[in-house]
C-alpha positions in Angstrom: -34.5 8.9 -2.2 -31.8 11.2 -1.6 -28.1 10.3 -2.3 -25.3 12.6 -1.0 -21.5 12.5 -1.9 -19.4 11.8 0.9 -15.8 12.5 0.4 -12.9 11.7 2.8 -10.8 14.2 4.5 -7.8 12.9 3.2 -8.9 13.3 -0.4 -10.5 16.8 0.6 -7.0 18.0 1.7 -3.9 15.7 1.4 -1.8 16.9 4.7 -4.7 17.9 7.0 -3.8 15.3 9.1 -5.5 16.6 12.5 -8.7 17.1 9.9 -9.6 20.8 11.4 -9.4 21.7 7.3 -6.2 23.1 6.4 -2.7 22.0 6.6 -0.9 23.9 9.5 2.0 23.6 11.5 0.6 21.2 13.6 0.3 18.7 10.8 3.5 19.3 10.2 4.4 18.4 13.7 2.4 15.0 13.3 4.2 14.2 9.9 7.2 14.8 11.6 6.9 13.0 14.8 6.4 9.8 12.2 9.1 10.8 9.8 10.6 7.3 8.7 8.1 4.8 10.5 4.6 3.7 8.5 2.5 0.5 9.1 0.0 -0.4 6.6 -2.6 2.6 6.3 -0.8 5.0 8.8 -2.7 8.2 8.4 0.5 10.0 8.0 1.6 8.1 4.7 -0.2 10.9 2.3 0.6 9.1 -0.8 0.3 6.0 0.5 3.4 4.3 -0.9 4.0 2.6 2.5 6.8 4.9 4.1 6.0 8.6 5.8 9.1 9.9 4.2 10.1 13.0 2.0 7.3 12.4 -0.6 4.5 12.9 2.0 6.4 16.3 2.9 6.4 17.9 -0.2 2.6 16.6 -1.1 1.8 18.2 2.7 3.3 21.5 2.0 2.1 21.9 -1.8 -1.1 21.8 0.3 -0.4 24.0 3.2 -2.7 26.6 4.2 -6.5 26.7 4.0 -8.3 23.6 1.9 -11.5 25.5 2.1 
């Protein structure tokens, strides 16, 4: 038997919301398209407090750049 990890992008790289592996200006672009509207589980909540709002902003660009 063989077990692998699997790990979730969103774990992997808080931000990279168009999961190609680093946060870029087009996740920006998402967050910001969303700025002030969330549903339950929207992608674009990063810290998943239930609003995409400042917070998820600063988490995005703490990570911006390559999360290789």
């Amino acid at each position: 038997l063989e077990f692998r990890r699997v790990l979730f992008r969103s774990f992997d790289c808080p931000g990279d919301l168009d999961g190609d592996g680093a946060v870029s200006n087009a996740d920006v672009s998402l967050l910001l398209m969303n700025f002030g509207l969330a549903m339950p589980g929207d992608p674009n909540d990063i810290d998943g407090d239930g609003a995409v709002n400042n917070a998820d902003l600063s988490l995005m660009l703490l990570n911006f750049g390559d999360c290789g």
